[in-house]
C-alpha positions in Angstrom: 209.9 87.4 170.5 207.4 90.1 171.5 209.4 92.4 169.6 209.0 90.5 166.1 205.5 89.9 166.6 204.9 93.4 167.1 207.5 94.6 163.9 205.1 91.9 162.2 201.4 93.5 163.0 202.9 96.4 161.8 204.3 95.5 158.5 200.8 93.9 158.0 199.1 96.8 159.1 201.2 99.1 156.7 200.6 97.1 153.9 196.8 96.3 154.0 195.9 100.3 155.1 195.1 101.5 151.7 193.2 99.1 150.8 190.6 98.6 153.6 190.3 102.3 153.5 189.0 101.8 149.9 186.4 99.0 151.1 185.6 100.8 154.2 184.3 103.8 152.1 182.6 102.0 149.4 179.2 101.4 151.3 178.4 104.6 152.3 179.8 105.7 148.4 176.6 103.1 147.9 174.1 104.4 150.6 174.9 108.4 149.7 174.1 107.0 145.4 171.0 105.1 146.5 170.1 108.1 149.0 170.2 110.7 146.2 168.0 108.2 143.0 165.5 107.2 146.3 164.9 110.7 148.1 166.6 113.9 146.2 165.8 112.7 142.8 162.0 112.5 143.0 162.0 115.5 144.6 163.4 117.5 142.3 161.4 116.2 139.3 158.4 117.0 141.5 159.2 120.5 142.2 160.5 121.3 138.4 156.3 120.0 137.9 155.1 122.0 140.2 156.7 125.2 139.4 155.8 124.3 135.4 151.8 123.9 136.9 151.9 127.1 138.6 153.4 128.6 135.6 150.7 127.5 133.0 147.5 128.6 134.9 145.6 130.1 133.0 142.4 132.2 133.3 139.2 129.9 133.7 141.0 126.8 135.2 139.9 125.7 138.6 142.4 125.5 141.2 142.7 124.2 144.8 144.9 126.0 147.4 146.9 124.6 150.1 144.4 126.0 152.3 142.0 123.9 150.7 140.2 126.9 149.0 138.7 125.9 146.0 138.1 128.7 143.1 138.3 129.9 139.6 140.9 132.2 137.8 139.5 135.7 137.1 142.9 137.1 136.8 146.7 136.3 136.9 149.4 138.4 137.7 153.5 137.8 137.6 153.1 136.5 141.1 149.7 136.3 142.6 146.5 135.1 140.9 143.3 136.1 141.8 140.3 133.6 142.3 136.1 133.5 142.5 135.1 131.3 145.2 131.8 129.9 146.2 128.1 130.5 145.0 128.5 134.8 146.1 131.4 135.2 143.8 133.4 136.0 146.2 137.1 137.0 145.0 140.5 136.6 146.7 143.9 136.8 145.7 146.3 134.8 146.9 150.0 133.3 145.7 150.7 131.6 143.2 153.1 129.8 145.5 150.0 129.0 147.5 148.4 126.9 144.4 148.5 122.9 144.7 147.1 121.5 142.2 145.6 123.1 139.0 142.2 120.9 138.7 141.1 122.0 135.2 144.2 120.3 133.8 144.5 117.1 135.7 140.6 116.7 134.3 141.9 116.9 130.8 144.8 114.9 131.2 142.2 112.1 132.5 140.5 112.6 129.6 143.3 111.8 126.8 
């Protein structure tokens, strides 16, 4: 008797394997899709913006580092910009990596 019952949860085993494997996978199939639309793709769109801000500043916009230094374009090079800061006129260069926001053109986007 033990022996039929055990031949039994076997069959049943054998036979329903495939397909709990499928619905075992299929939430985190669901939770890696809703990760990447919730966290990776934002992301991404923010730092394809980014990059495109950095790449259109242009000489007389205002700019704010990431340092909090706020300043005007006197000069761009391929990978460094250099800005005039302050009532003195004083003049730094920094990177254009280190540039978080371009002021001058959130100012006319607010305007349209």
């Amino acid at each position: 008797m033990f022996t039929s019952l055990h031949t039994f949860a076997a069959e049943q085993s054998a036979t329903s394997g495939g397909a709990y494997g499928l619905v075992g996978i299929l939430p985190w199939v669901i939770v890696l899709v809703a990760l990447y639309f919730i966290m990776i793709r934002p992301q991404r769109k923010k730092e394809k913006e980014t990059i495109r801000m950095r790449s259109n500043i242009q000489i007389g916009d205002e700019i704010l580092t990431i340092g909090g230094i706020v300043g005007i374009v006197v000069r761009k090079g391929e990978d460094t910009v250099v800005i005039e800061t302050g009532g003195d006129r004083t003049k730094r260069r920094v990177r254009i990596e280190a540039v978080q926001e371009n002021m001058t053109a959130q100012g006319e986007a607010a305007k349209v």
